[in-house]
C-alpha positions as CSV (number, residue, x, y, z in Angstrom):
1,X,51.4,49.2,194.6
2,X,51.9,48.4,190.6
3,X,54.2,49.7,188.5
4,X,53.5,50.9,184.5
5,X,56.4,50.6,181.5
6,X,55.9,52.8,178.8
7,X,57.1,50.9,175.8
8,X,57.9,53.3,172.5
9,X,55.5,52.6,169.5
10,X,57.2,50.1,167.4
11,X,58.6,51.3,164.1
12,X,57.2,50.1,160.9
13,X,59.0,47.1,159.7
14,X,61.3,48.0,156.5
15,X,61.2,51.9,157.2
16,X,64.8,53.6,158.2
17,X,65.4,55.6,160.6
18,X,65.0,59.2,159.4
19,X,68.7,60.6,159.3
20,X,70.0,63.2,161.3
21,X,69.3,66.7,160.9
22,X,72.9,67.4,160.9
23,X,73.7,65.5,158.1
24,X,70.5,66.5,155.7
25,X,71.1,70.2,156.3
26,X,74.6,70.5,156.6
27,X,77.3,67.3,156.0
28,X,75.6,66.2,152.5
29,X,74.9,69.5,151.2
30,X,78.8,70.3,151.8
31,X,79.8,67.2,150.1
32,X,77.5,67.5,147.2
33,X,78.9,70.8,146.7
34,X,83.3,69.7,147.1
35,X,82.1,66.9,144.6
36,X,80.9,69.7,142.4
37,X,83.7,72.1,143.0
38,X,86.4,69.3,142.2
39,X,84.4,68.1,139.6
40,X,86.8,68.5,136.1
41,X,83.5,70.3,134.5
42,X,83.8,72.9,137.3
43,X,87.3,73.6,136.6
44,X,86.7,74.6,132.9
45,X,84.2,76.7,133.4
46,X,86.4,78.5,135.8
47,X,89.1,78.2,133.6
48,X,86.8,80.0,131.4
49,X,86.0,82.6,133.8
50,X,89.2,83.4,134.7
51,X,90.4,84.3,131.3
52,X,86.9,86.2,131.0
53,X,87.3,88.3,133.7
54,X,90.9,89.1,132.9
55,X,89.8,91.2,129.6
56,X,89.2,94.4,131.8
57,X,92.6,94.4,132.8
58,X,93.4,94.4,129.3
59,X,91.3,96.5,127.9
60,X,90.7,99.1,130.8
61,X,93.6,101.4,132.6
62,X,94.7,99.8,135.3
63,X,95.6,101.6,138.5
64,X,98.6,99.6,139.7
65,X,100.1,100.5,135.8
66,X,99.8,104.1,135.6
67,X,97.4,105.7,138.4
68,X,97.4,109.2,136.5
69,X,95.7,108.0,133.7
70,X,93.4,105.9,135.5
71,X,92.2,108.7,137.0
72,X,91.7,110.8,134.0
73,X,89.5,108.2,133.1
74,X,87.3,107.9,135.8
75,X,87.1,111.9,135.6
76,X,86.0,111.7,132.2
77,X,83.1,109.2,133.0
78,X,81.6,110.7,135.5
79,X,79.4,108.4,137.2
80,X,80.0,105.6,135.4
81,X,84.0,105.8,135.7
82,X,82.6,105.8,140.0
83,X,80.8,103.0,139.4
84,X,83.6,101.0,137.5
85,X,85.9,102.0,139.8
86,X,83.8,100.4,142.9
87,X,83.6,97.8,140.5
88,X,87.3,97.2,140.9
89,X,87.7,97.2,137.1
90,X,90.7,99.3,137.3
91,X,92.8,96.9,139.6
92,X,91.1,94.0,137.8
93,X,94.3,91.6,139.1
94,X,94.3,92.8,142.6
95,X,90.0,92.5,143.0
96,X,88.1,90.7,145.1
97,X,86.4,88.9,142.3
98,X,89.2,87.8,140.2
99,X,91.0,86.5,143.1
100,X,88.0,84.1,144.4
101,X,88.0,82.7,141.0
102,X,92.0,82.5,141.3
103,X,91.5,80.5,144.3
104,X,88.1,78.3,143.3
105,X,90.1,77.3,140.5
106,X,92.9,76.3,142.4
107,X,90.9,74.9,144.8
108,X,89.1,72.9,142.4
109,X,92.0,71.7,140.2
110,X,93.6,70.2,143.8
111,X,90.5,68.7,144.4
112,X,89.8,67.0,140.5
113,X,93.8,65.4,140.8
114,X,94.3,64.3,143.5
115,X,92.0,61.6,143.5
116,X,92.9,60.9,139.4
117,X,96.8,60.7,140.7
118,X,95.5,58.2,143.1
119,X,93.6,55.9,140.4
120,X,96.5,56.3,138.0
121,X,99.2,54.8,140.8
122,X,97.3,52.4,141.4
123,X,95.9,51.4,137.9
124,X,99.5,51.0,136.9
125,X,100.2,48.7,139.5
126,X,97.1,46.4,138.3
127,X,97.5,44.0,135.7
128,X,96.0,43.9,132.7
129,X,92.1,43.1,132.5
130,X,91.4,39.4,131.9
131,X,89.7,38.3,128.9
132,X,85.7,39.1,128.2
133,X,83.9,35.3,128.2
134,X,82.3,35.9,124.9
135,X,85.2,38.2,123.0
136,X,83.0,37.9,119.6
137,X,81.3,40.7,120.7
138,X,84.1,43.0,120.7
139,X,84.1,45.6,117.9
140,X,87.3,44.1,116.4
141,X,87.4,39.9,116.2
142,X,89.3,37.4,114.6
143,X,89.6,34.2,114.5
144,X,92.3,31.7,113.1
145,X,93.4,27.9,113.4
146,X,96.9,27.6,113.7
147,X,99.2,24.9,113.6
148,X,101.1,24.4,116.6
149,X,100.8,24.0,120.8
150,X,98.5,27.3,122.9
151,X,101.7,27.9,124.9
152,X,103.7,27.6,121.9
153,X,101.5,30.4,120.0
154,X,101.2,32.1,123.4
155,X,105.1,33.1,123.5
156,X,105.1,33.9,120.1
157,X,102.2,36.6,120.4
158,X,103.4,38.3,124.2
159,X,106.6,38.3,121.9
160,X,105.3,40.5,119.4
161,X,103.5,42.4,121.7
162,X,106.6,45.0,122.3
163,X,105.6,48.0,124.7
164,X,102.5,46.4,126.2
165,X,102.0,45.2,129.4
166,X,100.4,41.9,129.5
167,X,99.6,38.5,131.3
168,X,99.2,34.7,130.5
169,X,96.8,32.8,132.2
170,X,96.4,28.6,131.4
171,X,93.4,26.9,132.4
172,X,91.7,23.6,131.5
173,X,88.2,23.2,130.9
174,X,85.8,20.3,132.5
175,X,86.4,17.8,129.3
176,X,90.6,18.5,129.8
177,X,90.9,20.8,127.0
178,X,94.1,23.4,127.8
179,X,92.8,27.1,127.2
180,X,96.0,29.7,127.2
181,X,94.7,33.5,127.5
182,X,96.8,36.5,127.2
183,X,95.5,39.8,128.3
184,X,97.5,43.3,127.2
185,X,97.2,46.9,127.9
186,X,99.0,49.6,126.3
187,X,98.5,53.8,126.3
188,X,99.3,54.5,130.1
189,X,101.0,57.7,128.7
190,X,98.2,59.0,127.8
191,X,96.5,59.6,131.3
192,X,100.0,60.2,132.8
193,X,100.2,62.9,129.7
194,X,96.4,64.3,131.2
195,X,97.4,64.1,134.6
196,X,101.1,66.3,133.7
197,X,98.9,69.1,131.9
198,X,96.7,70.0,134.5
199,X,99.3,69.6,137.2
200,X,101.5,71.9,134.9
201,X,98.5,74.5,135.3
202,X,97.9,74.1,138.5
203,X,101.6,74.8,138.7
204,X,100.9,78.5,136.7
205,X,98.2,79.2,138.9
206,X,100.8,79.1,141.6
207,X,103.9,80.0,140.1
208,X,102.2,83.1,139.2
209,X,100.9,84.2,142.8
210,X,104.1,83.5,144.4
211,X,105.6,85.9,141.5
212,X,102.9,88.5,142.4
213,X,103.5,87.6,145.9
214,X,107.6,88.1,146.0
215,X,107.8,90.3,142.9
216,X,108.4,93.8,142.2
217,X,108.4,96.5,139.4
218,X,109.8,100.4,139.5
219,X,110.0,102.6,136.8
220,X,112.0,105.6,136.3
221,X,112.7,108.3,133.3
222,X,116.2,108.8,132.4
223,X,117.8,111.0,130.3
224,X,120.1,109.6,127.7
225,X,123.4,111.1,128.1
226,X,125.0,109.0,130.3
227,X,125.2,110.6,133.6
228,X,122.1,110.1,135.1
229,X,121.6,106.4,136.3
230,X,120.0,104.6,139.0
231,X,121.3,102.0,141.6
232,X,118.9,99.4,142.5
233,X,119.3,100.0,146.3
234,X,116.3,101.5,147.3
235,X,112.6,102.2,146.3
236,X,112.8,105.7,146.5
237,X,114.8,105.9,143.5
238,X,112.0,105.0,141.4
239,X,109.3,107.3,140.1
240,X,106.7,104.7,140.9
241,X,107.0,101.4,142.7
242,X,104.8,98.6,143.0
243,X,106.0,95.5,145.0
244,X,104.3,92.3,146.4
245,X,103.0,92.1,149.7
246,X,106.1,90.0,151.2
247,X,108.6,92.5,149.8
248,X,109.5,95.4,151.9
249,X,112.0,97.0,149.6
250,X,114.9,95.9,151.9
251,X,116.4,93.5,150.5
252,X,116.4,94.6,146.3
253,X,119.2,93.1,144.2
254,X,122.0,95.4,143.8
255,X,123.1,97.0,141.0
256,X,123.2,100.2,139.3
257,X,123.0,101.2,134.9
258,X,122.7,104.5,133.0
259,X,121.5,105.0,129.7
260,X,124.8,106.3,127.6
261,X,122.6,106.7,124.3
262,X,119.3,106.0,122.6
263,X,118.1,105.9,119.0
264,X,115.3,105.2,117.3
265,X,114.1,104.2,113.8
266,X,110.8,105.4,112.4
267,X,108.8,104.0,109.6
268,X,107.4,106.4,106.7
269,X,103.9,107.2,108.4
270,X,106.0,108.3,111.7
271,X,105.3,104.9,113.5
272,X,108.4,103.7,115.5
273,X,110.4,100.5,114.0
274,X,113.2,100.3,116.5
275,X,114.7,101.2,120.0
276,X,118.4,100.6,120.6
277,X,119.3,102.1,124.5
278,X,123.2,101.9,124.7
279,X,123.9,101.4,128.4
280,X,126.6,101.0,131.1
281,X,125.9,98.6,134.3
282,X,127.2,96.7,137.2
283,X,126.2,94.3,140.0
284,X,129.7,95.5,142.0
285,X,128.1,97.9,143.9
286,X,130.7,97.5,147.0
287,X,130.3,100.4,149.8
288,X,127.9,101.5,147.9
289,X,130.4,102.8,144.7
290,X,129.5,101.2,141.5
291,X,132.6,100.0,139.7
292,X,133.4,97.5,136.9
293,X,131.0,98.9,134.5
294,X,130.2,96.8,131.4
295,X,128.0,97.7,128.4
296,X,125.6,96.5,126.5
297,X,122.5,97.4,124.5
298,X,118.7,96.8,125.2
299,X,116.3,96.8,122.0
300,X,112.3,95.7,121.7
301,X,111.8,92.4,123.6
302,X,115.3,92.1,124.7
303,X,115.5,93.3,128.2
304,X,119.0,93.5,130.3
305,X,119.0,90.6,132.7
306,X,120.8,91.3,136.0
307,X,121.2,89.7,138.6
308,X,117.9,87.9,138.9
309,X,116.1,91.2,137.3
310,X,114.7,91.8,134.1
311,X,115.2,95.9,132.9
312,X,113.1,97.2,129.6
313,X,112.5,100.2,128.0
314,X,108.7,101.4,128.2
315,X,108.7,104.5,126.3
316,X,111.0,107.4,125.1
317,X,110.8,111.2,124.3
318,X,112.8,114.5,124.0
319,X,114.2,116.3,127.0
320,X,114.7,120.2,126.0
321,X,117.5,122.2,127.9
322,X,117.1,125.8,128.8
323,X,119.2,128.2,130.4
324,X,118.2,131.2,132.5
325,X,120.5,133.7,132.5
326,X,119.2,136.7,135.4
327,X,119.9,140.0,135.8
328,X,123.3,139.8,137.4
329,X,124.7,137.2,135.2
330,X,124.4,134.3,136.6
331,X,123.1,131.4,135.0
332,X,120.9,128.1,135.6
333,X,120.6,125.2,133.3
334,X,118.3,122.3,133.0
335,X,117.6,119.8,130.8
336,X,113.9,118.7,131.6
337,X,111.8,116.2,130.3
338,X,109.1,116.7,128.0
339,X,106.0,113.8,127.8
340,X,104.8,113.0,124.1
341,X,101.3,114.6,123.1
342,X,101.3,113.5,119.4
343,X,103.1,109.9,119.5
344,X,102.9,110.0,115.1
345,X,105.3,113.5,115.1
346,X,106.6,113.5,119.3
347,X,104.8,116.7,119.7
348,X,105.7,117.0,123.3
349,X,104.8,119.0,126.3
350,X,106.4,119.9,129.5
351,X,107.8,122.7,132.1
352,X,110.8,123.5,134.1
353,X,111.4,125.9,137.1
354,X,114.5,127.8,138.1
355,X,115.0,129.5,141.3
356,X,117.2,132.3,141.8
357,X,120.9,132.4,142.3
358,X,121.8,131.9,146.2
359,X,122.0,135.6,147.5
360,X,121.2,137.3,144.6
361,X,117.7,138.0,147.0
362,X,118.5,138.2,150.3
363,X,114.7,138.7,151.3
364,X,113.0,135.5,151.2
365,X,109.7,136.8,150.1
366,X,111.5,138.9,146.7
367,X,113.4,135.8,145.9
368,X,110.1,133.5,145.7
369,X,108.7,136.6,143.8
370,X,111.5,136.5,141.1
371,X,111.8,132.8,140.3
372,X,111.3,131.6,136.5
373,X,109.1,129.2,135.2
374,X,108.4,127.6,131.8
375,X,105.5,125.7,129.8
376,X,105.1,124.7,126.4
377,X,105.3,122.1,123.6
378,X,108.7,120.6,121.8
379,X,108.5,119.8,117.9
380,X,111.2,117.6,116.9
381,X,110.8,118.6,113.3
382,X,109.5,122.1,113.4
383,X,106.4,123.3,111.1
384,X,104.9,126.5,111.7
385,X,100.7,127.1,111.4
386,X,98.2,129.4,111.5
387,X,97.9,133.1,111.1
388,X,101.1,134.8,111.4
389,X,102.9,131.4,111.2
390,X,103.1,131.6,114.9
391,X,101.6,128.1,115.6
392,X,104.1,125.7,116.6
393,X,103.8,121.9,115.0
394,X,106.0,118.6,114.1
395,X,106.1,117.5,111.0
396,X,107.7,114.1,112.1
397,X,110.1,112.3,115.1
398,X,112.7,112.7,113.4
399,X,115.1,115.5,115.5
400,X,115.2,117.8,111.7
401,X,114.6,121.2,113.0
402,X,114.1,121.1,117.1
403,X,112.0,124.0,118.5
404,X,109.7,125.1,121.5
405,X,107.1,127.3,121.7
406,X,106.8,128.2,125.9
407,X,105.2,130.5,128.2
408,X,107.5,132.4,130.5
409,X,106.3,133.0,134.1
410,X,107.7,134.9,137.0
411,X,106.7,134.8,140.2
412,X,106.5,131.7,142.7
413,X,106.8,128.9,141.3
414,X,105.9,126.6,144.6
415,X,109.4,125.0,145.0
416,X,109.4,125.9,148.4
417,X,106.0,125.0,149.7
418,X,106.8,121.6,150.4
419,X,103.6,120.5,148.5
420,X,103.7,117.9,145.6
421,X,103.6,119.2,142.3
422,X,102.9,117.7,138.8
423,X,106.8,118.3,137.5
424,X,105.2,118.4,133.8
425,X,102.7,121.1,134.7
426,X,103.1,124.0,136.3
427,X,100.5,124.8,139.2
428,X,97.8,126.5,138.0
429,X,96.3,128.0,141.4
430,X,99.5,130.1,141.7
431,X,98.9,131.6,138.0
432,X,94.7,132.2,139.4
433,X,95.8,134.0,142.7
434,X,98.3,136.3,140.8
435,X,101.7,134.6,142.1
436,X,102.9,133.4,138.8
437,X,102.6,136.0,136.3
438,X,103.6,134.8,132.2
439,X,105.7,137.4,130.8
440,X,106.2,136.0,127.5
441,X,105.2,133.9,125.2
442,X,107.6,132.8,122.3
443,X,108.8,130.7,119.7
444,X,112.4,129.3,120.0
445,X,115.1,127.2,117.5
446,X,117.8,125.8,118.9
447,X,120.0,128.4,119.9
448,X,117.6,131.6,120.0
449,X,117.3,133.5,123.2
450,X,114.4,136.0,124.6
451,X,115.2,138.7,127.5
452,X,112.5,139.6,129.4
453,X,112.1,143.4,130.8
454,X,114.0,143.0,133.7
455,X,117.2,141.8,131.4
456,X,116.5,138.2,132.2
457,X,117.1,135.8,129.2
458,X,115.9,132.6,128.1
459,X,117.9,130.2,125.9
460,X,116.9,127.3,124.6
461,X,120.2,124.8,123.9
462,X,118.8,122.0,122.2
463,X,117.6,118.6,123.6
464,X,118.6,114.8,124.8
465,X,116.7,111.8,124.4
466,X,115.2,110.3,127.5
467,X,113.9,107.1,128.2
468,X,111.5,105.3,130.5
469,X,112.9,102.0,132.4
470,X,111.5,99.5,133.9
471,X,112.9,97.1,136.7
472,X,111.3,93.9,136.7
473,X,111.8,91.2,139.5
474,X,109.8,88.0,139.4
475,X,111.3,84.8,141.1
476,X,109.3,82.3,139.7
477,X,109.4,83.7,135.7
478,X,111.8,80.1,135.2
479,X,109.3,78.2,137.1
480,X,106.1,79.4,134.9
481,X,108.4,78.7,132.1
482,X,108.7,74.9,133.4
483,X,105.2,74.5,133.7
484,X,104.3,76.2,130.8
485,X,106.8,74.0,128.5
486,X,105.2,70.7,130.9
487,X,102.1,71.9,130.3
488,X,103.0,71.3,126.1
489,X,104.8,68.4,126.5
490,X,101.5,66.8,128.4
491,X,99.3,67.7,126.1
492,X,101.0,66.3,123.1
493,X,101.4,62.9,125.1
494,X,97.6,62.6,125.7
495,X,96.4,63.8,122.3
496,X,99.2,60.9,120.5
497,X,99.4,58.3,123.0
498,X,96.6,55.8,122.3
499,X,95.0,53.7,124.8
500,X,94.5,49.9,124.1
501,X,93.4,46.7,125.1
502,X,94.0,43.4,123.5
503,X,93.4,39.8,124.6
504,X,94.0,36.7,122.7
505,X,92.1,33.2,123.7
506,X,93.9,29.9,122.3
507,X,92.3,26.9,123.0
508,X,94.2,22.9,121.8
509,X,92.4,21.0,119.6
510,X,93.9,17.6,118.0
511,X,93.4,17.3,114.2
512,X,94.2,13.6,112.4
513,X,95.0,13.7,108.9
514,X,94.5,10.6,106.9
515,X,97.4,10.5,104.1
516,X,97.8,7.5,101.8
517,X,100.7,5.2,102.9
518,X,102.1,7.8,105.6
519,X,101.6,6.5,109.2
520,X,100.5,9.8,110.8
521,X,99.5,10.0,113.9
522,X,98.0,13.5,113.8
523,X,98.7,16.9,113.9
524,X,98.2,19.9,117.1
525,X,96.6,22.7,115.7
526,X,95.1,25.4,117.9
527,X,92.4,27.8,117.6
528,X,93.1,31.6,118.1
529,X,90.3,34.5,119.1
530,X,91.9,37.4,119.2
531,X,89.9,40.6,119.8
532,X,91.0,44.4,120.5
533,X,89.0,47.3,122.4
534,X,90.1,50.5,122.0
535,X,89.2,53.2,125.0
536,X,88.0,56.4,122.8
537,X,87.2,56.4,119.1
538,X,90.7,58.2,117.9
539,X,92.5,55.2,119.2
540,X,90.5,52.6,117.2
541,X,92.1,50.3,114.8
542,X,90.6,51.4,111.5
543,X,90.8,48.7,108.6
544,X,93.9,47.1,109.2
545,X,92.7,45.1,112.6
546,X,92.6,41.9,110.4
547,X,96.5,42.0,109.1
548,X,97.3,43.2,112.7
549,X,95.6,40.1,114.5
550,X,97.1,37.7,111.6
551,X,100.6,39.4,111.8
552,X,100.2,38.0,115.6
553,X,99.6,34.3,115.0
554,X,101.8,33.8,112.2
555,X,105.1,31.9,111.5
556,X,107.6,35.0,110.9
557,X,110.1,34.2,114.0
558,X,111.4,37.8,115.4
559,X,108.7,39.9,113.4
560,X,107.0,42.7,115.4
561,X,104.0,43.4,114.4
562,X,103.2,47.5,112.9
563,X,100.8,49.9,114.2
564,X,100.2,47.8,117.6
């Protein structure tokens, strides 16, 4: 019985082995593209794309700012507003697309410095580059013959060679001739300067998504006359809130302010100039009673900092009060705030609701039917229009001569429904299904009344500023201010720093000189190359190489040499 070996065909001498299938479909395409990810090209042009795709958010109404407008805007698009808003162009910050390029360009600035870091440590570790063989090729050459020993005119030049880092070497060539080299580098700075800048920005990046992250902002209108305030102690005392998603509104820094006062100066064409909101706070909020209240004032771009918060002022207006005097004499007052329409003249707009005295309508369903309501407009500076001089305008900001023109309605007025209502609109399916009926519609100065049939009067008693506030928390504001000034510093230190390199060959020669009736035995003189490469252009030499190079050799003890 035989046996058989199969023997594999032989491989064709000098072809490879074809590689694995693993590696040519997936290991070097995923390498080639981290190298082009971290590649410093890549990051710019997501640099680029970052601030590109950050111009909706500017431009557009955003959502997470004011969500009523936002959606008065879609409304008024139609379609388009739809397909803008699946878009995400309305919470541009908080979209799937501008955070990939958030985290690409993150992801790619790691990548491009880490390995740069990693060169720099251990390029300034190295020494200095030894000298090129032929240094007449260098772009900037000279050479000299100077009297004296190499090590000699060695020490002199490392002497004059303040702020570089550099090396001597000695070596003697086959026929015993001494060569003395000196190698030096200077302009380190400069990469460390690169290297600071884009760690500075990578240090924004996430500076500013750990603010986002830990943050918080709440806004809230109050009126100006030093009673109302608001105690930083929970988020439902804001009228909007918006909070990172690591902050669950436990834990807000404490303290409580009112707005005492609030003025404001107006330019001729009825543009504002100036805000100036007096106000009273405190971070002593013991037991939850504020006490040791201080005061201050908060203007344009100069917030009240407390305790780790930042509060502004976003906006202003007029807040009318009204008084509703019914049948039986008693009376209900409120002092309501009114949203500017016209922001040249503060035409403003509004509404207020009073319910009924307590027990003045035992039945439930007559009490809902007697409750008052009012809508209209607020003119600072009264002007009246139109045929009869019934039509209600402001001729500027200025508080001259304060007046309303409002609606009167009586009926339901939904305070009891337990449904949300807009508080500066009244709702207008209760006027369509005949539960709000107007009653009146009049023209008021400050201090004028109107009594409807049933002996219920209307006053209007003048007005108070009101304000809008903003709290603003961001933990990391001092840290984006680091990097940002880092960032500055690094930038100026790569743009001034210059980088250099400079070698200087001496090699001994022995010179007799034959003088009448002198017994000289001869002179050392030594011949000097000394050449200089500059790494970029901008740091090159210019014209004055040659007086540099000479300044180097020469006989001036102590002199350091300029512009080296």
């Amino acid at each position: 019985m035989s046996t058989s070996t199969v023997t594999p065909p032989a491989r064709p001498a000098g072809k490879p082995a074809a590689p694995h299938w693993f590696l040519r479909r997936i290991l070097w395409p995923l390498r080639n593209l981290w190298r082009s990810l971290t590649s410093m090209r890549t990051a710019l042009v997501l640099l680029f794309l970052l601030a590109l795709a950050a111009i909706p958010g500017a431009l557009l109404p955003q959502r997470e700012l004011n969500e009523q407008k936002t959606l008065q805007y879609i409304d008024s698009r139609g379609t388009v507003g739809e397909w803008m808003d699946r878009l995400q162009l309305f919470d541009v910050f908080s979209s799937v697309w501008f955070t990939a390029i958030y985290v690409l360009l993150f992801v790619s600035l790691v990548g491009c410095l880490t390995p740069r870091m990693i060169e720099h440590a251990k390029s300034l570790r190295a020494k200095p580059v030894a000298a090129p063989r032929n240094l007449g090729r260098l772009p900037r050459h000279e050479t000299f013959t100077v009297d004296g020993a190499p090590d000699e005119i060695a020490e002199r030049i490392t002497g004059r060679l303040g702020g570089w880092r550099r090396v001597t070497a000695e070596r003697t060539l086959p026929d015993g001739t001494r060569v003395v080299e000196v190698s030096a580098e200077k302009g380190y700075l400069r990469e460390f300067g690169n290297l600071v800048f884009h760690v500075a920005l990578l240090g924004i990046l996430v500076a500013i998504a750990l603010g986002k992250v830990y943050g918080y902002e709440g806004t809230r209108s109050l009126v100006a006359d030093g009673e109302q305030g608001l105690c930083n102690t929970s988020t439902a005392v804001y009228d909007s809130f918006r909070a990172g998603s690591l902050v669950d509104g436990t834990d807000l820094s404490p303290f409580c302010f009112k707005v005492d006062d609030f003025s404001a100066t107006f330019l001729p064409n009825g543009q504002p100039s100036m805000y100036n909101a007096e106000v009273s706070y405190t971070d002593s909020v013991g037991a939850g009673v504020p006490t040791d209240w201080k005061h201050t004032s908060i203007k344009v771009n100069e917030p009240l900092r407390l305790a780790g918060d930042r509060v502004y002022v976003l906006g202003n207006g007029y807040a009318p009060t009204f008084t509703v005097t019914f049948p039986n004499g008693q009376k209900r007052t409120q002092t309501v705030l009114f949203i500017p329409e016209e922001m040249a003249t503060m035409l403003s707009s509004g509404a207020a609701r009073f319910d009924t005295p307590a027990g003045m309508y035992p039945d439930e369903d007559e009490r809902r039917n007697n409750q008052i309501a009012l809508q209209g407009i607020f003119a600072p500076t009264a002007e009246f229009t139109g045929s009869g001089g019934k039509l209600l305008q402001s001729a500027s900001p200025i508080p001259k001569k304060p007046a309303v023109a409002i609606d009167v309605y009586k009926g339901d007025t939904g305070l009891d429904t337990g449904r949300p209502q807009n508080v500066y609109q009244l709702d207008s399916d209760l006027m369509h299904q005949g539960r709000l009926k107007r009653e009146a519609r009049v023209n008021l100065e400050q201090g004028q009344s109107h009594t409807l049939a049933d002996g219920t009067i209307v006053t209007f008693d003048g007005y108070k500023r009101w304000v809008s506030v903003q709290v603003s928390h961001d933990p990391t504001q001092k840290w984006v201010l680091v990097f940002a000034v880092s960032m500055l510093v690094g930038l100026l230190v790569s743009l001034l720093v210059r980088r250099r390199r400079l070698w200087a060959r001496l090699v001994e020669m022995d010179v007799v000189e034959d003088v009448p009736g002198v017994d000289n035995p001869g002179k050392r003189r030594t011949v000097v190359e000394i050449a200089g490469l500059a790494r970029t252009d901008q740091a090159g030499w210019g014209e004055g190489f040659s007086d540099q190079a000479a300044a180097l050799v020469g006989n001036d003890a102590g002199r350091r040499v300029r512009g080296l």
